[in-house]
The first five atom37 places (N, CA, C, CB, O) and aatype in JSON, in Angstrom:
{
  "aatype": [20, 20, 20, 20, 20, 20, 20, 20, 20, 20, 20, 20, 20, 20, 20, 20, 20, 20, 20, 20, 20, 20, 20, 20, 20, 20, 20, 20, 20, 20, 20, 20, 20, 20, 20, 20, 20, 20, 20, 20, 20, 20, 20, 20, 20, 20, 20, 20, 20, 20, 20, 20, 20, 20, 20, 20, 20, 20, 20, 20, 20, 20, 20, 20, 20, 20, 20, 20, 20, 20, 20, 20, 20, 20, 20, 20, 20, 20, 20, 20, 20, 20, 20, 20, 20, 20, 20, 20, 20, 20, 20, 20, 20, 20, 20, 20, 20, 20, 20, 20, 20, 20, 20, 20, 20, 20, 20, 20, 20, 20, 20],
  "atom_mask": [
    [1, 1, 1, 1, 1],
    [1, 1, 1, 1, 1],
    [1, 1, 1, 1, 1],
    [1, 1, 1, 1, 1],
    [1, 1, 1, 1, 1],
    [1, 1, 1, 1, 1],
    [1, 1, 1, 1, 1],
    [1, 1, 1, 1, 1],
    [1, 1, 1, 1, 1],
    [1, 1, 1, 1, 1],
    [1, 1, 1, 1, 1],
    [1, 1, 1, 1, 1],
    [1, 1, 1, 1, 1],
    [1, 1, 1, 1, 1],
    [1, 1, 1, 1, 1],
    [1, 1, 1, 1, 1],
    [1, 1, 1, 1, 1],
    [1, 1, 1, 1, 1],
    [1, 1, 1, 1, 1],
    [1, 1, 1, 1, 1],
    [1, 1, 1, 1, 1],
    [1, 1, 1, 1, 1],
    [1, 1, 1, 1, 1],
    [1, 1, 1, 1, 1],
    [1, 1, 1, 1, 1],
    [1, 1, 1, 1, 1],
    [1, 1, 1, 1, 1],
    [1, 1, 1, 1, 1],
    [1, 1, 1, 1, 1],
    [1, 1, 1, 1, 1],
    [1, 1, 1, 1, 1],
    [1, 1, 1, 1, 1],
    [1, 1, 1, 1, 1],
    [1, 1, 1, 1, 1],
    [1, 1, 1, 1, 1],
    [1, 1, 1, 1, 1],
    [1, 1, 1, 1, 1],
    [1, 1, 1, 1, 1],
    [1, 1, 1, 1, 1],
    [1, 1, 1, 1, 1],
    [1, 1, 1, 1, 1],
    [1, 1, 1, 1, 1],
    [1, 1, 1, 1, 1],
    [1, 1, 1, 1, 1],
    [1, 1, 1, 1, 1],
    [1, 1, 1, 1, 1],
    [1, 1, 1, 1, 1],
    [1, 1, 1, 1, 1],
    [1, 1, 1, 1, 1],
    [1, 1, 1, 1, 1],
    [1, 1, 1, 1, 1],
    [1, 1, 1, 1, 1],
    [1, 1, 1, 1, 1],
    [1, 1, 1, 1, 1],
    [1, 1, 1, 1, 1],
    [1, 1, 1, 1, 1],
    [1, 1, 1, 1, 1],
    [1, 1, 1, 1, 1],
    [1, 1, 1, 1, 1],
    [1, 1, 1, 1, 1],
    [1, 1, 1, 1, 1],
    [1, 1, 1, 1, 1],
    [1, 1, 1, 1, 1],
    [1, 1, 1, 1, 1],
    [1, 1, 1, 1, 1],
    [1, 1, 1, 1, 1],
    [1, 1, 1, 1, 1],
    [1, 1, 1, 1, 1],
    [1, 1, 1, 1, 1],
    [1, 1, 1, 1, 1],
    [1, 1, 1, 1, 1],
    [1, 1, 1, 1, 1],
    [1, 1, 1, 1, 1],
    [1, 1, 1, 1, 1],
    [1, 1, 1, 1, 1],
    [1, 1, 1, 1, 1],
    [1, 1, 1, 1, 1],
    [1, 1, 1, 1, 1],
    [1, 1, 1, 1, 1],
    [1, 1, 1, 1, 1],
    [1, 1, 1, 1, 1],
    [1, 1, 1, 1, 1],
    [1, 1, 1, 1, 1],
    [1, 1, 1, 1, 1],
    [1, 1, 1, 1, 1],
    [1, 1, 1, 1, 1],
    [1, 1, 1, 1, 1],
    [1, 1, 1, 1, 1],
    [1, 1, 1, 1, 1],
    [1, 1, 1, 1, 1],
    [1, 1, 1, 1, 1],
    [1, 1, 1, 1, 1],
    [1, 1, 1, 1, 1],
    [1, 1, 1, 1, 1],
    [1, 1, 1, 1, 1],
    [1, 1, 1, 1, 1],
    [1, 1, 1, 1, 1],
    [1, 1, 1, 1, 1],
    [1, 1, 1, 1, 1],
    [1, 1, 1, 1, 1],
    [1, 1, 1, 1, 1],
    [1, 1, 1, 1, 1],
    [1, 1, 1, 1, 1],
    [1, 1, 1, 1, 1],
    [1, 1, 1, 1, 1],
    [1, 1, 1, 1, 1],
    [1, 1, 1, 1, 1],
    [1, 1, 1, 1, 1],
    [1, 1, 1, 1, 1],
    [1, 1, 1, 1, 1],
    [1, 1, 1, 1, 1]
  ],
  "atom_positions": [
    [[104.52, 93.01, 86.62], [103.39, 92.34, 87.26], [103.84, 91.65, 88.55], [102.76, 91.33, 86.31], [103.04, 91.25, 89.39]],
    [[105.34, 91.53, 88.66], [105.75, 90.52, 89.98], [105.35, 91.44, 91.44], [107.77, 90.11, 89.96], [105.97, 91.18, 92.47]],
    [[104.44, 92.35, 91.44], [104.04, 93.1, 92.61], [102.51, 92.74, 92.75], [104.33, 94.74, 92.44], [101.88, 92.46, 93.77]],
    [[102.15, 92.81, 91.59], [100.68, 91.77, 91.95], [100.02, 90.4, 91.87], [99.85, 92.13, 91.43], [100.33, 89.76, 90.87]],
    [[99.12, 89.79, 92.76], [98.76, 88.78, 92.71], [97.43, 88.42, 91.88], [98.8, 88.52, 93.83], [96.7, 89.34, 91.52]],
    [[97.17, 87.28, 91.63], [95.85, 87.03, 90.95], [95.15, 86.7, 91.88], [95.73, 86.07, 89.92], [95.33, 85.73, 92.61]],
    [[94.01, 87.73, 91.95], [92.79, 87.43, 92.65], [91.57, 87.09, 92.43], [92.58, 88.1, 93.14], [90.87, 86.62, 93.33]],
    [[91.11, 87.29, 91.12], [90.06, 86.54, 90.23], [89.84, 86.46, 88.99], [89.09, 86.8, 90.45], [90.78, 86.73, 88.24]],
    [[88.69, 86.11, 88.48], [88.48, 86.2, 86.82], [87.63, 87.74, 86.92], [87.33, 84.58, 85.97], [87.14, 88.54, 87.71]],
    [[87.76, 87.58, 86.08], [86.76, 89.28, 85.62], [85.31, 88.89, 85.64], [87.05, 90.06, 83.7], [84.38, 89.69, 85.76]],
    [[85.2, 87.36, 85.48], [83.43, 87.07, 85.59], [83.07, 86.62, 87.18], [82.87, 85.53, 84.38], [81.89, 86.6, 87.53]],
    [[83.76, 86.39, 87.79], [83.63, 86.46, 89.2], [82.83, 87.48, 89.81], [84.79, 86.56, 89.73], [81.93, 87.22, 90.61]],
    [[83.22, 88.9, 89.36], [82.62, 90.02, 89.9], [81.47, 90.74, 88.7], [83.91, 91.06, 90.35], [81.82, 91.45, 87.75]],
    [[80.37, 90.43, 88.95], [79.43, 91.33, 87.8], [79.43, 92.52, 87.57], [78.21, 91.32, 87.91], [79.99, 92.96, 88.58]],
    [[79.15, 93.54, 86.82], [79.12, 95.01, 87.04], [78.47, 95.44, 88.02], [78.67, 95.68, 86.09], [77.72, 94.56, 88.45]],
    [[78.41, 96.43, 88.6], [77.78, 96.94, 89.78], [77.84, 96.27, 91.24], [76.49, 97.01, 89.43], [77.26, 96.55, 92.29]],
    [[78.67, 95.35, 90.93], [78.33, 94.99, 92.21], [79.73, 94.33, 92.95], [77.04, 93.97, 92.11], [80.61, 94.04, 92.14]],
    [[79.96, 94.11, 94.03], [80.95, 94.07, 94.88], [81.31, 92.36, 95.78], [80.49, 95.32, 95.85], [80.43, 91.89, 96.5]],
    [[82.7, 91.6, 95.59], [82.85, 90.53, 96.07], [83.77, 90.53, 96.98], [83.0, 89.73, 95.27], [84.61, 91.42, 96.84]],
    [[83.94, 89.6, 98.16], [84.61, 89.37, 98.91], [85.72, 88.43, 98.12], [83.88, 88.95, 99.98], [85.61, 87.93, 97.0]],
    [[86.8, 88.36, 99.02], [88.28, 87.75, 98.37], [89.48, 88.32, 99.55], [88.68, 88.58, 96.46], [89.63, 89.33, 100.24]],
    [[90.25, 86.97, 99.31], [91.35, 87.27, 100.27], [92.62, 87.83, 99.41], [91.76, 85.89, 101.14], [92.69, 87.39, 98.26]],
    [[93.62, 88.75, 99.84], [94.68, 89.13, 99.74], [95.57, 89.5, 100.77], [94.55, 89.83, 99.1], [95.52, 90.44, 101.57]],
    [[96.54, 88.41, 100.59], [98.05, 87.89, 101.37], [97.06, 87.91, 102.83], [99.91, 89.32, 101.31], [97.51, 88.68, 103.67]],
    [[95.91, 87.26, 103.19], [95.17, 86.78, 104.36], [94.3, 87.95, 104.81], [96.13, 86.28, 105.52], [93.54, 87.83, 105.77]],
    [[94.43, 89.35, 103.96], [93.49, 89.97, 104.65], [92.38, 90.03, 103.83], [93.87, 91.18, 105.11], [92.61, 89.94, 102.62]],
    [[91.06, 90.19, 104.25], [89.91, 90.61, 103.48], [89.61, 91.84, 102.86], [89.02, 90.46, 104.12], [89.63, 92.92, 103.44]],
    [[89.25, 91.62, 101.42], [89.19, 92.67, 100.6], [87.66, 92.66, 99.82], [90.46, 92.57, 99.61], [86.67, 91.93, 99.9]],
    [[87.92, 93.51, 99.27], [86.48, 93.68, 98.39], [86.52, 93.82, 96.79], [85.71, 95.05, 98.88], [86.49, 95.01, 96.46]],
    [[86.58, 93.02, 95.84], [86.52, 93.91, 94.45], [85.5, 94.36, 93.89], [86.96, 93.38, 93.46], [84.63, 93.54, 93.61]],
    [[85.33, 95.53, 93.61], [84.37, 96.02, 93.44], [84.35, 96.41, 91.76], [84.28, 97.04, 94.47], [85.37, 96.83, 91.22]],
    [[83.03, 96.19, 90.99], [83.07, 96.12, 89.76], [82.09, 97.99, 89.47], [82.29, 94.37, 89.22], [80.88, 98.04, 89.72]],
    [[82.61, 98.85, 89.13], [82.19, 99.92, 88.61], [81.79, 99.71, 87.06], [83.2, 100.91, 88.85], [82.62, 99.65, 86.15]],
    [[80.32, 99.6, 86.88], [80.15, 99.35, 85.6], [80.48, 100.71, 84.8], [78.73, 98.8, 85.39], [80.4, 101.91, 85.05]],
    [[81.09, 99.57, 83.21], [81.58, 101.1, 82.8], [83.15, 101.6, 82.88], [80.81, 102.09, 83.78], [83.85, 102.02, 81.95]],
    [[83.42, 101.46, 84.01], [84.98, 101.7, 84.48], [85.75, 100.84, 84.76], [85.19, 102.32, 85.48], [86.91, 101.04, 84.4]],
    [[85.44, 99.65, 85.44], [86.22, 98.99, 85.63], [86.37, 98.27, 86.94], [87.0, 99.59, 85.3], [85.32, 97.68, 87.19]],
    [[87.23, 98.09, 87.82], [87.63, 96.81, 88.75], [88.74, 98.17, 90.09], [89.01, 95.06, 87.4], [89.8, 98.8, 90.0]],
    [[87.63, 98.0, 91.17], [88.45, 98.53, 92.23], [88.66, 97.49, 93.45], [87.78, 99.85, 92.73], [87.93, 96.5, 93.45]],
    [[89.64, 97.64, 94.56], [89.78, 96.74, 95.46], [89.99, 98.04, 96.65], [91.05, 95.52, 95.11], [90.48, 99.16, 96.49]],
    [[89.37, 97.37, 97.98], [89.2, 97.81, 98.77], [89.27, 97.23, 99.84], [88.53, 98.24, 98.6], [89.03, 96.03, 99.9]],
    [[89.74, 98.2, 101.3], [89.47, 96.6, 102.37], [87.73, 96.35, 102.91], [90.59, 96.83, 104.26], [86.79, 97.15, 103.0]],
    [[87.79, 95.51, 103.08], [86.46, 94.48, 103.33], [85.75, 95.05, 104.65], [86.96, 92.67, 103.63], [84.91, 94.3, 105.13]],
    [[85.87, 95.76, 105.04], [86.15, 96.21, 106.6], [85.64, 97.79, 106.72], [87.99, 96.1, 107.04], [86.33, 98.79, 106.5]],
    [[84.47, 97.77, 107.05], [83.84, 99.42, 107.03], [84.84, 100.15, 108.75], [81.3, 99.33, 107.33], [84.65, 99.7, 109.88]],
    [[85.64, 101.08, 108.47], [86.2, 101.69, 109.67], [85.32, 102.32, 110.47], [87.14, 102.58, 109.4], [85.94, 103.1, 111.2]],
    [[84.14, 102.33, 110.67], [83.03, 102.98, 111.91], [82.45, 101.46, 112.33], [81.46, 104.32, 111.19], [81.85, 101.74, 113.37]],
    [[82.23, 99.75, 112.1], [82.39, 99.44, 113.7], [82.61, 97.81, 112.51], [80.62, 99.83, 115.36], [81.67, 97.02, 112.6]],
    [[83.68, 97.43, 111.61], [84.08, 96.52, 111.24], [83.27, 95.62, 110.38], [84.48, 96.1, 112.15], [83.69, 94.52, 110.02]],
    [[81.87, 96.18, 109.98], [80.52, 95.69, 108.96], [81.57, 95.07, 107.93], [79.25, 97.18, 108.15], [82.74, 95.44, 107.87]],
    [[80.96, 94.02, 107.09], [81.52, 93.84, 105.4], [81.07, 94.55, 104.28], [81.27, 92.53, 104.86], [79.9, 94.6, 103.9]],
    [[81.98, 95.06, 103.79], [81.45, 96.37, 102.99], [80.91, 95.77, 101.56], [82.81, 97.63, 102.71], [80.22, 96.37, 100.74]],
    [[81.43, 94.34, 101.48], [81.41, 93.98, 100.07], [79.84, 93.16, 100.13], [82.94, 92.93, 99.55], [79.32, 92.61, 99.16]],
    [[79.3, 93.24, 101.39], [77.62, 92.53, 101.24], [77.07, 94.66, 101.03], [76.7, 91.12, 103.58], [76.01, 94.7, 100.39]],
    [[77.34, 95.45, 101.25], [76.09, 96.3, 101.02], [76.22, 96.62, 99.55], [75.99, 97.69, 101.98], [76.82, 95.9, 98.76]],
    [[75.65, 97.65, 99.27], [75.4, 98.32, 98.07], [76.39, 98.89, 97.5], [74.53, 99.18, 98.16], [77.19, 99.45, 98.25]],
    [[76.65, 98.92, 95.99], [77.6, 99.48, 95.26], [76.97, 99.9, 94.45], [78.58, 98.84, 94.84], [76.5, 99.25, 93.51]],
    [[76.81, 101.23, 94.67], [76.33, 102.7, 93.43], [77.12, 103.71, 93.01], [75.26, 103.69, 93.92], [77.44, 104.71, 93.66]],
    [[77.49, 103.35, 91.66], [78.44, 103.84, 90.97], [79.6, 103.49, 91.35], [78.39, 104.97, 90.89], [79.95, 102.31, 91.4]],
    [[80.65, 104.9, 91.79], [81.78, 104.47, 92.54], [81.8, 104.17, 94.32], [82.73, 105.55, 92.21], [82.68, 103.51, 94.86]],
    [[81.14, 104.54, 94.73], [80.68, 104.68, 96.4], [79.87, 102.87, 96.78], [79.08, 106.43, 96.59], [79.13, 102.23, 96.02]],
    [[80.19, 102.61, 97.69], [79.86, 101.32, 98.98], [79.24, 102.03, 100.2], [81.47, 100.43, 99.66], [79.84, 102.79, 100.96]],
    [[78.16, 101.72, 100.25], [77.34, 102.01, 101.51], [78.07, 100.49, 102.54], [75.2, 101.97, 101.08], [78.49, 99.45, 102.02]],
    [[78.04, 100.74, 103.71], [78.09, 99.45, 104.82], [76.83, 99.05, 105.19], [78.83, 99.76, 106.2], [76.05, 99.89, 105.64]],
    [[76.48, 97.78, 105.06], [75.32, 96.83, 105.12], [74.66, 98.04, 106.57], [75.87, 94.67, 105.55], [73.8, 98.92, 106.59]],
    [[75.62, 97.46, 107.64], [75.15, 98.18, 108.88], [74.57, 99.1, 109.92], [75.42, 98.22, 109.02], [73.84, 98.91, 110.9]],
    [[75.22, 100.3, 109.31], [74.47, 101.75, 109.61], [74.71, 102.69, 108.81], [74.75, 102.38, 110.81], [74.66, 103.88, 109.11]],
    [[75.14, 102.0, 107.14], [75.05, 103.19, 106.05], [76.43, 104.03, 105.99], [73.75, 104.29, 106.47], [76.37, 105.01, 105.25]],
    [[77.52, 103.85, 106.56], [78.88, 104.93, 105.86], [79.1, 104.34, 105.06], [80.29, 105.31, 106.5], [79.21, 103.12, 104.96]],
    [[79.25, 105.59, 103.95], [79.45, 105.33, 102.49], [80.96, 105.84, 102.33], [78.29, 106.17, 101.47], [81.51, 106.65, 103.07]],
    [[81.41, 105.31, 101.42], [82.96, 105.38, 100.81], [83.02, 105.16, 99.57], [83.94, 104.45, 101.35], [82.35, 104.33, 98.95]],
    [[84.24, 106.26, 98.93], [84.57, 106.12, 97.59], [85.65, 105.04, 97.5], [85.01, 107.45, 97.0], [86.75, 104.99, 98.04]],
    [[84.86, 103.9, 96.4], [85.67, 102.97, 95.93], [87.19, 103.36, 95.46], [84.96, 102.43, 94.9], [88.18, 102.68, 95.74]],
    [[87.21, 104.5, 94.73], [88.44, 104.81, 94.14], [89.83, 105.18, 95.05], [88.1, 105.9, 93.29], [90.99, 104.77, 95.01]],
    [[89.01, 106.32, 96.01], [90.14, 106.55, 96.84], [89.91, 105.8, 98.49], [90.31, 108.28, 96.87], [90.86, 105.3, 99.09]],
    [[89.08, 105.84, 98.83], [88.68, 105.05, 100.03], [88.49, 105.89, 101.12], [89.64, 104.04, 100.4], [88.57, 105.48, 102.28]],
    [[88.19, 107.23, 100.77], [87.55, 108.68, 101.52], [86.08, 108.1, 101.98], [87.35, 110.29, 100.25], [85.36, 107.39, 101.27]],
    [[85.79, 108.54, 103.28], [83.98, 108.7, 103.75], [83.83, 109.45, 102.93], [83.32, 109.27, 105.23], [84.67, 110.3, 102.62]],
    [[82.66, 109.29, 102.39], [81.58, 110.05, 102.14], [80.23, 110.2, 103.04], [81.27, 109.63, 101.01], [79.16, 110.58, 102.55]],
    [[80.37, 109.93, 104.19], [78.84, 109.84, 105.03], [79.03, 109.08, 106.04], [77.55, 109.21, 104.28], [79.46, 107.96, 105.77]],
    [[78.77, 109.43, 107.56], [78.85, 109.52, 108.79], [78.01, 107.96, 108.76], [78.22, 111.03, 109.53], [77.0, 107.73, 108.1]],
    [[78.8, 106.88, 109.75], [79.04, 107.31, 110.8], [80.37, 107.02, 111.03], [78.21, 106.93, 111.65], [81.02, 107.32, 112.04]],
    [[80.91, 106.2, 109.68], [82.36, 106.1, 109.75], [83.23, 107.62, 109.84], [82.79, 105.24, 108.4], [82.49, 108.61, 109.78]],
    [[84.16, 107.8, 109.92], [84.85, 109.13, 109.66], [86.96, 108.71, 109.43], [84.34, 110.34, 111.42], [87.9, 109.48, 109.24]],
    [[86.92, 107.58, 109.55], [88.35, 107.12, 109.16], [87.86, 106.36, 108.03], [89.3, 106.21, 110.33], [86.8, 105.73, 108.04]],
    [[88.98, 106.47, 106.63], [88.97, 106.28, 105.34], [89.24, 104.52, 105.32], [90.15, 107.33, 104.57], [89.66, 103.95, 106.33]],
    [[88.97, 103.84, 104.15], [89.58, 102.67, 103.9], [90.8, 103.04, 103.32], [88.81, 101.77, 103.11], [91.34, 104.14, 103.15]],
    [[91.27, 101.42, 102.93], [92.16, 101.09, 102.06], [92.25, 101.18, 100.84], [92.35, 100.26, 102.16], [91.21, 100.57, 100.57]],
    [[92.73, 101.49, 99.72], [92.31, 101.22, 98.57], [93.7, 100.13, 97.89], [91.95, 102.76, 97.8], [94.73, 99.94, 98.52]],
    [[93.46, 99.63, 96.74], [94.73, 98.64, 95.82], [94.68, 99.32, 94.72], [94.48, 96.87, 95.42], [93.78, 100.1, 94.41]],
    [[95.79, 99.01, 93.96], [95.98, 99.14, 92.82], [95.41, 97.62, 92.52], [97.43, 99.62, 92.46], [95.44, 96.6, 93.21]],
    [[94.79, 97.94, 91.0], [94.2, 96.53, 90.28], [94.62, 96.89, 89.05], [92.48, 96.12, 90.32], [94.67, 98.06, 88.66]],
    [[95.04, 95.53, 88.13], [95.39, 95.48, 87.12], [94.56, 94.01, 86.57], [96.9, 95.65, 87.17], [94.55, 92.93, 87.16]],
    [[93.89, 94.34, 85.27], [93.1, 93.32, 84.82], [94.29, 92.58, 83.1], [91.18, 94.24, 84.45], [94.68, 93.32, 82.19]],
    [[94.52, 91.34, 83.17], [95.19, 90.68, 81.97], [94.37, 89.61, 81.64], [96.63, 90.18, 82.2], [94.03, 89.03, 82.68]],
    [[93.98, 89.17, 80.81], [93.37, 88.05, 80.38], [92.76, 87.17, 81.06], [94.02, 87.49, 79.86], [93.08, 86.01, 81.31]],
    [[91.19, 88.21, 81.58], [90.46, 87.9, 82.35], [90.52, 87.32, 83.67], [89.99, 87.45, 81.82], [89.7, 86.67, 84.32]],
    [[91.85, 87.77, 83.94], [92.24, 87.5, 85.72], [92.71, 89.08, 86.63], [93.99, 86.21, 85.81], [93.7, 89.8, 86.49]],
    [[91.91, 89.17, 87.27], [92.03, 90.38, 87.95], [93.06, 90.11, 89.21], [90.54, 90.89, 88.4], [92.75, 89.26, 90.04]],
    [[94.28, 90.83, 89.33], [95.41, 91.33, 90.35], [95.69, 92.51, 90.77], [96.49, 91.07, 90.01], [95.93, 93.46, 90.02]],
    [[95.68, 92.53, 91.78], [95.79, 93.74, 93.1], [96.71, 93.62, 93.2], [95.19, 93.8, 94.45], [97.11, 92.57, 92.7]],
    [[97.66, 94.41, 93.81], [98.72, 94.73, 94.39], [98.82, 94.53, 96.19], [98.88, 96.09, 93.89], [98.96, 95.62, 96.75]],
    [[98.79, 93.84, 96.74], [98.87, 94.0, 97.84], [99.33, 95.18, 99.1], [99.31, 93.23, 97.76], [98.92, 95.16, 100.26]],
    [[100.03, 95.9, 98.65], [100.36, 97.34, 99.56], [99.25, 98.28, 98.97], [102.14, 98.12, 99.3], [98.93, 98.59, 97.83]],
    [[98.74, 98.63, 100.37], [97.85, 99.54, 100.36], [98.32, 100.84, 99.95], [97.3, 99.57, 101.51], [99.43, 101.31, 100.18]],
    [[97.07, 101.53, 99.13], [97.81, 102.76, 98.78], [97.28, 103.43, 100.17], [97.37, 103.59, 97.17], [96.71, 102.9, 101.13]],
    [[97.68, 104.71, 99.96], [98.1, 105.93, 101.11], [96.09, 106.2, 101.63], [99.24, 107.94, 99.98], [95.06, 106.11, 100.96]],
    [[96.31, 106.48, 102.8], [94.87, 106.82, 103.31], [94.49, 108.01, 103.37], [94.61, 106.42, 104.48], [95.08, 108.75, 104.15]],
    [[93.2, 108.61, 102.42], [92.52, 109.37, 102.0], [91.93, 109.92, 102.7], [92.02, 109.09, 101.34], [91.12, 109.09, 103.13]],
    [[91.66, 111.2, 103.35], [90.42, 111.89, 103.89], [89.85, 112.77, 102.55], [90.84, 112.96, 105.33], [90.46, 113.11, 101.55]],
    [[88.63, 112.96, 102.88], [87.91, 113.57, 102.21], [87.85, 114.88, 102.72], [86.83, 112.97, 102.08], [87.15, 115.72, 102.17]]
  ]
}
């Protein structure tokens, strides 16, 4: 576990839906996939810097509040124009109702 940090409780984030939170100062997103579980993402839509963690979370995919590019929570691939560069994604690990990310980003995804 000494690679990840604690970033919240598990009731912090409801199912379906997506919170802002800092990790090691940058902005992230955890996103709650009902059903599955706890993804982290960066906060930061790559087509013009929107917060991804105010729009919509359906299923695994985040629309951006702004002009709608959607991305898979899991890997952090577009799914839908007008972004076309991928996010970030974390590893998350949930222990006794405190959710920790890993801070190094995993590898960047195209779709």
């Amino acid at each position: 576990m000494s690679d990840f940090v604690a970033v919240a409780k598990v009731s912090d984030v409801p199912p379906g839906q997506a919170r802002y939170f800092e990790l090691a100062g940058f902005p992230i997103a955890i996103c709650h996939v009902k059903n599955e579980g706890f993804f982290a993402i960066d906060d930061v839509c790559t087509h013009d810097g929107g917060p991804l963690d105010q729009g919509e979370l359906e299923g695994d995919e985040i629309e951006c509040p702004r002009h709608g590019a959607r991305f898979s929570v899991r890997s952090g691939a577009v799914l839908t124009l007008p972004a076309i560069l991928p996010i970030h994604t974390y590893a998350v690990r949930v222990e006794d109702d405190v959710i920790y990310v890993n801070p190094t980003p995993h590898q960047l995804v195209r779709r």
